[in-house]
N, C-alpha and C positions, 0 to 999 in steps of 0.2 A: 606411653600416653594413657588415662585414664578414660576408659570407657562405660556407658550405663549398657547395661546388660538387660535385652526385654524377649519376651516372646515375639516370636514374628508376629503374632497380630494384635500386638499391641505398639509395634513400630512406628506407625503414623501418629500415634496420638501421643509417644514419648517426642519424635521428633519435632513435631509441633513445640511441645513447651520449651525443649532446648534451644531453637532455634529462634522463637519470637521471645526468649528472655535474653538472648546473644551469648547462649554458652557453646555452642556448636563451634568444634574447630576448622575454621576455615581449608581446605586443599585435601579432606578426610572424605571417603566416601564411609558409609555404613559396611559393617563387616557380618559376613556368617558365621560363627562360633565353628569348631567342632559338633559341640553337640546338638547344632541346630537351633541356636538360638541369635537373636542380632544386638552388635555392638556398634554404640554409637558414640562418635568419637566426643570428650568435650576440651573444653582449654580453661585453663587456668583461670578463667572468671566464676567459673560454675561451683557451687555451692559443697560444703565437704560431704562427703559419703555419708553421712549420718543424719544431713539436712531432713528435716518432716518432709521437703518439697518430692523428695524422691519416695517417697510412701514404701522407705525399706527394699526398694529396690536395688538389686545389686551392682556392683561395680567391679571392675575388673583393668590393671593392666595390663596393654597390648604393647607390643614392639612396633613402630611403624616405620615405613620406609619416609624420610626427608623429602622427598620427591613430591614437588606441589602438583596438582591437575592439569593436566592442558590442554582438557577439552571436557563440557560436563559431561559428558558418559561416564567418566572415569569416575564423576562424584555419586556414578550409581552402585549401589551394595554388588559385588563383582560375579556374585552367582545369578542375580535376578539380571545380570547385561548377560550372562551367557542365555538364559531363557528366552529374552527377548530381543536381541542386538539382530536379531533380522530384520524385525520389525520397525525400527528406531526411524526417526525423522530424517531424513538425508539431508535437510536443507528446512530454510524457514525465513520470512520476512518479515520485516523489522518496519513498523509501520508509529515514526515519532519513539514513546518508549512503552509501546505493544510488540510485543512478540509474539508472531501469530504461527502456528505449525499445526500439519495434518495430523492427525495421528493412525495409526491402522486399526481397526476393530480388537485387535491381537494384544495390543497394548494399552489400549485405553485405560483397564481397571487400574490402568498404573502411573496413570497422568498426572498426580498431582507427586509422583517421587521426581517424575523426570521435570516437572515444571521446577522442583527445589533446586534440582541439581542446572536446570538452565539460570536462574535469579542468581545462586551462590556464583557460578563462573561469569555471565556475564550481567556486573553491575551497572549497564545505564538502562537496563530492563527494570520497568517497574510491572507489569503485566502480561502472564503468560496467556494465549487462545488458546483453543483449539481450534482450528475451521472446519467448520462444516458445510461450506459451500456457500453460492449464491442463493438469496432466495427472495421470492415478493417481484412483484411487477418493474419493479427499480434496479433489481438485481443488488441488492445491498449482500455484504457478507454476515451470514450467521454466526457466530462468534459466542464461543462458550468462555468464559473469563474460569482457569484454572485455578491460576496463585496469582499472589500482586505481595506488592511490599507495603507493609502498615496498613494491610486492609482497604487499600486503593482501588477497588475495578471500575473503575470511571474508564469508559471508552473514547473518552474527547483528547485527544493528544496533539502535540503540533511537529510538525516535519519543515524540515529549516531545506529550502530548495534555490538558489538561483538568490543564496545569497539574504534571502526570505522568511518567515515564520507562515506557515500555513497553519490553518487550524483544520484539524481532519475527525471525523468519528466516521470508522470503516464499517460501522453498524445503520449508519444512518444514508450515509452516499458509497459510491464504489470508489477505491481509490487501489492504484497500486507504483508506490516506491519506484521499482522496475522502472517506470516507463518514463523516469525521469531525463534519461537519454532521446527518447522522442521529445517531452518538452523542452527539450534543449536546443535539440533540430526546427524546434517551429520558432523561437527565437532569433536563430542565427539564417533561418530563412527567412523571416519579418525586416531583418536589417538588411537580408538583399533585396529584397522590393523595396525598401524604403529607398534603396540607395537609385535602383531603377528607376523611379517615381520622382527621383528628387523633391517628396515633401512626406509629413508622416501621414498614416494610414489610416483607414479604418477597418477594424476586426471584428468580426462574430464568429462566436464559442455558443452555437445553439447546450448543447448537450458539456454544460461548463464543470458538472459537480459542483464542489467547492472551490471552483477555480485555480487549481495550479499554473495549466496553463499561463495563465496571466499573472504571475508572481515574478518572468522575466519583463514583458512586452508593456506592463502599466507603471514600469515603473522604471524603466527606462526615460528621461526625458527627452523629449519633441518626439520622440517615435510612433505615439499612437495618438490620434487627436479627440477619435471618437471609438467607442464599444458599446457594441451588443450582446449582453449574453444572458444563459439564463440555464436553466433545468426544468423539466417535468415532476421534481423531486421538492415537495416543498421542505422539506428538512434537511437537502443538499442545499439551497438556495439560502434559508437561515444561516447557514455557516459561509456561505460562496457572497453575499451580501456584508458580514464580515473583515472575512480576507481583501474583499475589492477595496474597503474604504480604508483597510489598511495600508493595502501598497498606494495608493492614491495619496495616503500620506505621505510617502516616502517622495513624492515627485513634484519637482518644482512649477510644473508645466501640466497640470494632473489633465489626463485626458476627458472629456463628457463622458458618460456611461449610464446605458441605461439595463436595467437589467429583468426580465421576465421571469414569471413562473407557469411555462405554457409549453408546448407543443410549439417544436423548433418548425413544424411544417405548416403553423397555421400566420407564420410570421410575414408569408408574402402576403396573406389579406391587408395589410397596411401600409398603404401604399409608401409614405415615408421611410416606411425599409430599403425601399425595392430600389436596385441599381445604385447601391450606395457602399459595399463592402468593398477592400481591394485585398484582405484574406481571410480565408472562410475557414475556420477549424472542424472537422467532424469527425469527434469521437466515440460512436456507437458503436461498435465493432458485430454487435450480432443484427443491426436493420441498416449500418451505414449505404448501404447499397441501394437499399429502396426508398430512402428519406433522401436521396440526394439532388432529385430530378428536382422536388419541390423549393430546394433553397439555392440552384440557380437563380430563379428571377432577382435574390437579394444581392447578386455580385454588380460592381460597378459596369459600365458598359465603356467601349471605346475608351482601354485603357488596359494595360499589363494587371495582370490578380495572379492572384496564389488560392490552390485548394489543398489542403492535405489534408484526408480522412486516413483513418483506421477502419479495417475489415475482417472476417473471420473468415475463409473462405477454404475451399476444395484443393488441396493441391496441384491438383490435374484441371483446375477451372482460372486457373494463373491470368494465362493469357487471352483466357474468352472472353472475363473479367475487364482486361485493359482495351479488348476488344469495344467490346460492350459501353463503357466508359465512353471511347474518345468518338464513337458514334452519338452518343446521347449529348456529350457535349458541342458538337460540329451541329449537329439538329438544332441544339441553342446559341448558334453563333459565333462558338467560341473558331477564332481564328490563330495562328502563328503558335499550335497546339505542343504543348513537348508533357506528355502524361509517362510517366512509370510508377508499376507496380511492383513493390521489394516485399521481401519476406523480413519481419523484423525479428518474430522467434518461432518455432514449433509450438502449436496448439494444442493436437492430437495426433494420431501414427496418420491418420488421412489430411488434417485440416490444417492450414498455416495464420498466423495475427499477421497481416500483412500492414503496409504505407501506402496510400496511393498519393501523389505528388503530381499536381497538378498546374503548369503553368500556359496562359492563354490570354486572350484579348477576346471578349465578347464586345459584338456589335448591333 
């Protein structure tokens, strides 16, 4: 196989032009010379040895093994993976076609080989991140845009959920993939109150994002009659405004909905809220606990509801937690009480993302 032959630090800016003119051979990681220098594979589109385009740069053939990639590390140059293969991402979520991965201090200067070698192996990625964490009063992700394909770093992407097209920018609202199995749970716990109720419901999603949530429950027909939701986010809410008249289209029976851009606590001041939910979503995971006294008043009264929040909480505060809860709710009337607290993954070595599930009759 014919390879261009460069200094190592001039590697990035040769792989560049072979790759964005499509002479790069696909299943080929870049090679170290013997004598220290890197070969970079091309295929049989790439221009002859003699091309101006190579500025006399040389070439060389290699023998290579038929053996295609089957994981992109392998499409990294195999001396610079022994250098760094400690530090390498373990794992990475896939957010629409953003590819979003930690990287370690250790490895960074080398993010944009390992971003090549994530795009070349998996093609429904058009944008590699970096994450750097939560940041800002909304807790949105920081997100540093690596590589993209044709010069793409647009962070607005859509994630297909419950059968649905969401529209997501993970820079603007928080959102994460993962918890799609929780949305799933509040679905299929919406259809049994419905069924306990025999009529359909009314929901509030104070704390909605972009609304996924509501990508199974609004567009289901007869199941929801009325919604409330909203964000303190107003750049979650432009897109969660969106998504709603989306699925709204999708249903023959579309539900009323009104939707806020407010503080989920100041919603009992009105009085037409109040005693009118029969399930109440809350997902703040770092205040769900102290926001929650406030959006009782909005539950139905004399009448079966559903609560389920998300929390962040203390390992060892599990059941003080559930404690604590079904006192605060008994205080509010809730009777005929069946409250559990599950762990749905590990947070930190102390902290767990817990469910709390809540079913009752306030009166």
């Amino acid at each position: 196989m014919r390879h261009l032959i460069v200094p190592s630090v001039d590697t990035q800016h040769w792989f560049e032009i072979v790759k964005s003119n499509g002479w790069a051979q696909e299943g080929y990681g870049i090679l170290t010379t013997d004598d220290g220098l890197k070969a970079i594979p091309l295929n049989g589109s790439a221009p002859a040895d003699n091309h101006s385009v190579w500025q006399n740069t040389a070439h060389r053939i290699i023998l290579r093994s038929k053996e295609i990639a089957k994981h992109w590390t392998d499409l990294i140059d195999q001396k610079l993976l022994l250098e760094i293969k400690e530090f390498l991402p373990r794992s990475h979520e896939l957010i629409g076609d953003i590819l979003v991965v930690k990287l370690e201090d250790e490895i960074f200067a080398h993010r944009e080989i390992i971003a090549d070698a994530m795009l070349e192996k998996l093609p429904n990625v058009r944008l590699v991140c970096a994450d750097k964490g939560v940041t800002g009063k909304f807790r949105v992700r920081d997100l540093l845009p690596i590589k993209s394909r044709q010069g793409d770093s647009a962070t607005l992407t859509k994630v297909k959920e419950h059968g649905q097209v969401i529209l997501i920018d993970p820079t603007k609202s928080y959102f994460s993939a993962r918890l799609s199995t929780e949305r799933q749970g509040s679905y299929t716990a919406a259809k049994q109150l419905f069924n306990r109720l025999g009529r359909a419901i009314t929901v509030c999603d104070p704390y909605a994002g972009v609304g996924p949530a509501m990508a199974g429950l609004l567009t289901k027909t007869g199941l929801v009659d009325k919604a409330l939701i909203g964000d303190l986010n107003p750049s979650a809410v432009e897109l969660l405004q969106q998504n709603i008249a989306n699925f709204l289209s999708k249903n023959t029976q579309p539900a009323e909905v009104e939707i806020l851009c407010q503080d989920g606590r100041k919603w009992r001041e009105r009085a037409e809220f109040n005693h009118k939910v029969d399930l109440l979503l809350v997902n703040l995971p770092h205040q769900m606990l102290t926001h929650i006294s406030d959006l009782l008043p909005l539950m139905r009264r004399h009448s079966p509801s559903l609560i389920r929040g998300w929390a962040i909480v203390e390992k060892t505060e599990m059941q003080n937690i559930n404690d604590q809860l079904t006192k605060l709710f008994a205080d509010n009337g809730a009777i005929n009480h069946n409250l559990t607290c599950s762990e749905v993954k590990g947070f930190s070595s102390s902290k767990s993302f817990v469910r709390v599930e809540s079913w009752q009759e306030f009166q």
